[in-house]
N, C-alpha and C positions, 0 to 999 in steps of 0.2 A: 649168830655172828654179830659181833657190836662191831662202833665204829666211833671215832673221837671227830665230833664236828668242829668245823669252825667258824663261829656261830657269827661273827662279828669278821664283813666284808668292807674293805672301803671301796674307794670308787678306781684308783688309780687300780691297786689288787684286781679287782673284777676284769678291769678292761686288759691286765696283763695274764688273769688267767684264760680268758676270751682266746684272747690270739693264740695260745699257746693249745687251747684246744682245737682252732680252726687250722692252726699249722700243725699239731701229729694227724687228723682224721686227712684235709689236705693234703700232706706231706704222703703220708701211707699210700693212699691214693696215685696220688700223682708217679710215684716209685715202681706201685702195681703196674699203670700203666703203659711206662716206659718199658719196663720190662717182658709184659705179655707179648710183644711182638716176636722176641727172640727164645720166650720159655722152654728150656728142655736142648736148646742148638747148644752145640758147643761152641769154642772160641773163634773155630777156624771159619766153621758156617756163618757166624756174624759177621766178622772180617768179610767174608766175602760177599754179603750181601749186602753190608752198612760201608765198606769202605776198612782202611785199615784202623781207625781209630774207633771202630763198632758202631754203638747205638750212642749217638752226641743229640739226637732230638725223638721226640715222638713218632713212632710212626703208625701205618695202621696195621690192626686186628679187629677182628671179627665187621669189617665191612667200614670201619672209620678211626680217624687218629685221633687216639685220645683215650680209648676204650680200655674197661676195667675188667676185671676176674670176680670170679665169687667171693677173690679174699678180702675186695672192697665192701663187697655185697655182706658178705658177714660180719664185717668192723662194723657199717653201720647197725643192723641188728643187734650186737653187743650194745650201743651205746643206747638205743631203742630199748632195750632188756634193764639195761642200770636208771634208766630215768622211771621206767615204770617200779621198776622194785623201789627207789623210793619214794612213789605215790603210794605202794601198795603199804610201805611202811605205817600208814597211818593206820591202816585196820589194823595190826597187829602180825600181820601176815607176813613176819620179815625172813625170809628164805632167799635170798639174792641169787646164788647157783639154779633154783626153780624158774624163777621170772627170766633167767637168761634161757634157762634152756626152753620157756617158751617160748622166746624171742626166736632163740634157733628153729625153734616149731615152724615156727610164721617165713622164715628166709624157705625153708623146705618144701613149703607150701609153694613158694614161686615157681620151685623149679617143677614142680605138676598141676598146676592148673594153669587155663585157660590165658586168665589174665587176670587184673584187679576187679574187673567189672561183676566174677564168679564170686568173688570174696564177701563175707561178711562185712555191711557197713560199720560194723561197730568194733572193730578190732584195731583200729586207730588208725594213723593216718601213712605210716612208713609205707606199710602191705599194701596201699591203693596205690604209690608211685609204677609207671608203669614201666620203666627202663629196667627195675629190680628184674623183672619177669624174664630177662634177658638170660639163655641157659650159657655158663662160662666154662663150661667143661670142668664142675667139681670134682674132687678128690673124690675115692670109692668112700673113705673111709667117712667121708663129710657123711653121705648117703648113706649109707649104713647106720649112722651114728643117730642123724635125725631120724630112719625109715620109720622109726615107730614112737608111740608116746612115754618108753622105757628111758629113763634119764642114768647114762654112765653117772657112777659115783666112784671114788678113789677107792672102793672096797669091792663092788663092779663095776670095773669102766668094761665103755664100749672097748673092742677093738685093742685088747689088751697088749699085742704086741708092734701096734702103730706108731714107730718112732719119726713122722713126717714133719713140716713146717708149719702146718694149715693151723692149728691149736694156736701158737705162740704169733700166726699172724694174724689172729682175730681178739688180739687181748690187749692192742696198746688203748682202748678206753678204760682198762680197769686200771690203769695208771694216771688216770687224769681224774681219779676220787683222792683230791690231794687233802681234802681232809681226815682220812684215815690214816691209819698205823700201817707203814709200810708191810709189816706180817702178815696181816690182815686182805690187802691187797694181792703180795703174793700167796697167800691162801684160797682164795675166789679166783685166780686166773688157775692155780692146779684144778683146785673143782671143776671149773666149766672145763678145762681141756679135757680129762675124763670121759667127757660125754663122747667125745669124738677121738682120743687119742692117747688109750690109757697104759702108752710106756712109760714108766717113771720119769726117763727121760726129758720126753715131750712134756709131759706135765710140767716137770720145774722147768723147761725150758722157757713155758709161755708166764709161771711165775716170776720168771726173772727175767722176762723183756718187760712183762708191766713194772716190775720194781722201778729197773732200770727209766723207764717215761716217768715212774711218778716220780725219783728224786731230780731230774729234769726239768717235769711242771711245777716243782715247788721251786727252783731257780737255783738247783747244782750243775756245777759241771757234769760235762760225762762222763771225765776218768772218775770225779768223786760220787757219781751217782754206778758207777762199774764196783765200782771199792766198796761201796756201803751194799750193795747188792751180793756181793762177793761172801761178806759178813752174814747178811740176812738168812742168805742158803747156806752157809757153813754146817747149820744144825740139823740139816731135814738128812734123812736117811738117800742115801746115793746118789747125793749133791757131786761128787766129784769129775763127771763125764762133763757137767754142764760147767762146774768152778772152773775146770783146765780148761775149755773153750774159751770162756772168758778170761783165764789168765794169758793165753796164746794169744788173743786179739791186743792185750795192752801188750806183750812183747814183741809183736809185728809192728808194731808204731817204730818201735824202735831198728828195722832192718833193712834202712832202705828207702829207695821211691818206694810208691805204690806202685804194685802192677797185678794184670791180673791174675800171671800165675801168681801169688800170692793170697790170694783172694779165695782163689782155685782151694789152696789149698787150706786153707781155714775152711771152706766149707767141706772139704771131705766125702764123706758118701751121700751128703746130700740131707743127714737127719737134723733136725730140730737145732741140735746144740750149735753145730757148722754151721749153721746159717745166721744163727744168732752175732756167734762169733763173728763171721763176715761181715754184718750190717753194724755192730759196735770198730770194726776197724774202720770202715770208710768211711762211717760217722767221725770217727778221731782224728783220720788225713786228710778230709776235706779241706779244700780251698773255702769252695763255699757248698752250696745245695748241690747247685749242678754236677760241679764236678764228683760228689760224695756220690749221689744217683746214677750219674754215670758209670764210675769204678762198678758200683752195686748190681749193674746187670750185666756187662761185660767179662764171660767166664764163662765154663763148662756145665757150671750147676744150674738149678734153678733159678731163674731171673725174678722172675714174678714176684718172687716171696722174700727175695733179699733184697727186691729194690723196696716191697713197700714195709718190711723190718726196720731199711734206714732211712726210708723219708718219713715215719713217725717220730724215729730219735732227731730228725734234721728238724722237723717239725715241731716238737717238743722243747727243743732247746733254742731257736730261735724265733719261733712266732711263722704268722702265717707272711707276714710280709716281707721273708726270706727266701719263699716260693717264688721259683721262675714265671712273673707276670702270661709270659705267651702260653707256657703250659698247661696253667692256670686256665686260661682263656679254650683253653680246646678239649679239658678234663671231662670226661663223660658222667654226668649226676651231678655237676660243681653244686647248683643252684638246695638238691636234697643237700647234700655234703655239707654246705653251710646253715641250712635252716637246723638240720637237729645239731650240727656242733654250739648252733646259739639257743637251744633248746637244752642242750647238757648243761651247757653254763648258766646258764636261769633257771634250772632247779636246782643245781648244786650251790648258787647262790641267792637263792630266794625261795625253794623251797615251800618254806613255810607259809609265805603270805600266797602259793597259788592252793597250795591243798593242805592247809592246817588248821588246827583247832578253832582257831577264828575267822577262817571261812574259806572255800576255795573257787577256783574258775574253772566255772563249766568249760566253757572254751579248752581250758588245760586238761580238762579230765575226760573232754571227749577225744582230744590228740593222743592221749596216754591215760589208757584206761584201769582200772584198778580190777578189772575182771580176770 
């Protein structure tokens, strides 16, 4: 799998790709968040326990507010899997879908052992945080997918008739490799869904939410990063479940307030594509952050995964400083959450000078190992 770098950063660039990766890993998060409290209730049971106008702030789960899912837990191991693969690029060892699904290895590993303390010192530094170790009530199909050292590929994937959300909401890092070829990008989000969620479906679902962040991170709109995404998958064989979601979500912009039956009904049964859909329309009728995140978990479907679907795109397209400060402030891992987003963006911008032919930093290579 090649890739088109871009070799030559200035400084203003850097600092606006920075934010824009602190705001989708941020943004995801925070979405996760809000959402986990109400996952799985319908409209009515929100209403009735948040008030008539649902979930308008954080509340708590699993024992405190602010608390995340394993879909946080595996965004950040995605982004832990793309900075190792390319360290590992230098030996020659370039497999990108490998290195992730070690990465997946290592989040699977949390959810059975002990704690960090069990773990190998030398397996970098993500695996020793010890909040990861937190169990969020994974998907079966997560657990299945990781139980063994057998990696789903699109010829055998895990879990062949898994049309769920989990795939496509641990992929908006592979849209934050803005120096790639859009194809390319969604080509590595089908691979890695595979491992865990191998409907056609699903697959292009999660290649076309990364599309969708990376023409974002490169500084498109959303309906022009919807459109060019639109394009992208036009040519892949049974693109059309996922195109008509996304064409449905640009013509709900046009039907109305927002509400959430609407929303309701973009997401559908609940699979991959309907969620997509859902987090591309509240991303489009937002006011601002808040309000999009809000729409995004209010409704009968899934919360969890359509708030943190659209606080990456909210994320993606405005930076991190478009994050609701108090949210911000009470997000469970903020402090991980930012060290490896400013860890994405210093190797994907620099790279070379920590682990290249002219010499590299131990430091960097004992955080992201090449083993």
């Amino acid at each position: 799998m090649g890739v088109t770098a871009g070799a030559v950063w200035g400084r203003v660039e850097q600092q606006d790709f920075r934010s824009r990766v602190r705001g989708t890993l941020l943004g995801a998060a925070v979405g996760d968040a809000l959402g986990v409290p109400v996952d799985r209730f319908d409209l009515a049971a929100i209403q009735e326990t948040h008030g008539a106008e649902g979930v308008v702030d954080l509340a708590a789960a699993y024992g405190r507010r602010g608390a995340v899912s394993h879909l946080t837990q595996l965004t950040l191991f995605s982004v832990d899997g793309l900075i190792r693969a390319q360290v590992r690029r230098d030996t020659g060892a370039w497999h990108p879908p490998t290195d992730l699904h070690r990465a997946y290895l290592r989040w699977a590993a949390t959810q059975r052992d002990w704690g960090p303390d069990e773990r190998r010192k030398d397996d970098g530094w993500l695996a020793r945080e010890e909040w990861l170790y937190a169990r969020r009530d994974p998907a079966r199909s997560l657990l299945i997918g990781f139980g063994d050292d057998i990696m789903g590929t699109l010829d055998a994937p895990k879990s062949p008739g898994e049309a769920g959300p989990e795939a496509a909401a641990r992929s908006a890092p592979f849209g934050l490799l803005v120096g790639w070829e859009p194809q390319l990008v969604v080509q590595l989000a089908v691979e890695c869904a595979a491992q865990t969620h191998g409907h056609p479906v699903a697959c292009l679902t999660a290649g076309a939410y990364a599309a969708v962040v990376h023409g974002l991170a490169r500084g498109e709109s959303l309906d022009a990063a919807v459109q060019q995404t639109l394009v992208l998958i036009a040519a892949r064989p049974g693109h059309q479940p996922v195109s008509e979601a996304l064409q449905h979500a640009l013509g709900a912009v046009r039907q109305g307030m927002p509400t959430p039956v609407r929303v309701g009904e973009l997401i559908g049964a609940g699979t991959a594509e309907g969620l997509l859909a859902a987090a591309v329309y509240c991303a489009l009728v937002s006011e601002d952050v808040r309000h999009g995140l809000c729409l995004a978990v209010n409704h009968d479907g899934p919360s969890a995964a359509t708030g943190a679907l659209t606080g990456g795109l909210l994320g993606a397209l405005h930076g991190e400083t478009a994050l609701p400060p108090a949210w911000l402030a009470e997000l469970e891992g903020r402090p991980t959450l930012l060290e490896l987003a400013d860890d994405f963006a210093m190797e994907m911008t620099q790279g070379p000078a920590l682990h290249g032919p002219a010499g590299s930093s131990p430091g960097w290579l004992a955080r992201y190992p090449r083993g």
